[in-house]
KOLMI-819666 format. One record per residue (C-alpha): residue in three letters; y, z, x. Coordinates in steps of 0.25 Angstrom, whole numbers, padded with zeros to 4 digits, always signed. Example, Ala and Ser with C-alpha at 12.3 -4.5 7.8 and 13.67 -1.06 7.14 Angstrom:
BEGIN
ala-0018+0031+0049ser-0004+0029+0055
***
This chain:
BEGIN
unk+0000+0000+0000unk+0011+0003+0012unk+0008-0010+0019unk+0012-0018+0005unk+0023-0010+0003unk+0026-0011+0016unk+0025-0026+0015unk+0033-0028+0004unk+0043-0021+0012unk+0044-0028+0023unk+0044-0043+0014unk+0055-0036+0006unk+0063-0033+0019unk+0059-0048+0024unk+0064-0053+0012unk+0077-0044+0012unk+0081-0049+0026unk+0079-0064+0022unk+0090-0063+0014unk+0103-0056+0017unk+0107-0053+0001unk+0093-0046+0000unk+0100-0031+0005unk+0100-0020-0005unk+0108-0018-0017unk+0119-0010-0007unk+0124-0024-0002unk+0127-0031-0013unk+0142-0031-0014unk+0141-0035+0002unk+0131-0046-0001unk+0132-0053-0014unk+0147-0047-0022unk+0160-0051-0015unk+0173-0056-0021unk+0171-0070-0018unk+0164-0075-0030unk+0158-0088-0022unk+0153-0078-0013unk+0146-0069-0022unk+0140-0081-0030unk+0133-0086-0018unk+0128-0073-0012unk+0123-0069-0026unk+0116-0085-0026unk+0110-0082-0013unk+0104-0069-0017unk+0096-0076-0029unk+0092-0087-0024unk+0088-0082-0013unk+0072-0084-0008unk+0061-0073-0013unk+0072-0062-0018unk+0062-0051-0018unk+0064-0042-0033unk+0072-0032-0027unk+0086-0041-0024unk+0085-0043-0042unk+0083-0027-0042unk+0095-0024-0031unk+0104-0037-0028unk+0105-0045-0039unk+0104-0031-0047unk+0116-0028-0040unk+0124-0038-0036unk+0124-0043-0050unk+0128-0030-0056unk+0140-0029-0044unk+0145-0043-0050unk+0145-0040-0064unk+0152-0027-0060unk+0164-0034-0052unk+0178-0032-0057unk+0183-0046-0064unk+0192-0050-0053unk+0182-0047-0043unk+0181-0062-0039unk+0196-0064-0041unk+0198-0074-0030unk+0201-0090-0038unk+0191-0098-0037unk+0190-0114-0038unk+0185-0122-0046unk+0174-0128-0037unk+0170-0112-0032unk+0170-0108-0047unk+0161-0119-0048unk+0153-0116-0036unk+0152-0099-0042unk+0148-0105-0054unk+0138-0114-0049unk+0133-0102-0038unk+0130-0094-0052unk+0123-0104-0057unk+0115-0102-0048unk+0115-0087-0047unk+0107-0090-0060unk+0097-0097-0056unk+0094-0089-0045unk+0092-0077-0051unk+0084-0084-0062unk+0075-0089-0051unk+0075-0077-0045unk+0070-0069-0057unk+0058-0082-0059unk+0054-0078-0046unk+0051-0064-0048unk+0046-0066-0061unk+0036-0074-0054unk+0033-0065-0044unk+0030-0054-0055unk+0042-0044-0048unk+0052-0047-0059unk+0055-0034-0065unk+0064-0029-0076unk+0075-0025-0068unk+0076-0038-0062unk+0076-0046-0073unk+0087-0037-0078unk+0095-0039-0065unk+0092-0053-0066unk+0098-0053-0081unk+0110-0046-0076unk+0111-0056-0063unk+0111-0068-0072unk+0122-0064-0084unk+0130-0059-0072unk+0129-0073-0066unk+0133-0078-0080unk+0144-0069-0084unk+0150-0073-0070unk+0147-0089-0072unk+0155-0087-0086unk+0165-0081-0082unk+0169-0091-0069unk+0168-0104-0079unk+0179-0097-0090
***
């Protein structure tokens, strides 16, 4: 029994180091927020898109970064944007979508897709919407 945990640990970790937006659920301001919109859109994008996310990122990161984005002041993102980078935001949350639907398939089919997680995902994904809403008025 200690050898598979220990194991699973050491995959987990490996897995972790491969991607940098991996860490824990303390670095997600650093990591995924900042006050640049484009930049938090495509730091969000590489987070769900990225290669076997193991459970735990739905349970801590996406958990958490989505709930620090739905908790952001209005004029967080105060800075004007152009057309073609609205446009590009827009397009990155698109995108967002998909990932995190994908992401949800993938653990769904690898029978680790847990209640929490789909609730983390639900939350991720109106987020996502109320945001997309909310740059096309």
């Amino acid at each position: 029994m200690k050898v598979i945990i220990l194991t699973l640990m050491m995959g987990l970790t490996f897995s972790c180091t491969q991607h940098r937006t991996l860490r824990g659920p303390a670095s997600v301001d650093i990591n995924y927020l900042s006050d640049d919109l484009i930049e938090t859109t495509q730091n969000i994008k590489t987070l769900v898109k990225a290669d076997n996310l193991p459970i735990s990122a739905c349970h801590n990161e996406l958990r958490n970064t989505f709930l620090a984005l739905k908790d952001l002041p209005r004029d967080h993102f105060s800075q004007a944007y152009s057309q073609s980078d609205r446009q590009r935001i827009l397009s990155d949350l698109k995108e967002i979508k998909v990932g995190l639907k994908g992401q949800a398939l993938k653990w769904k089919e690898h029978k680790v897709l847990d209640e929490r997680c789909v609730k983390a995902t639900e939350f991720a994904l109106k987020t996502t919407h109320d945001l997309h809403q909310s740059l096309k008025s």
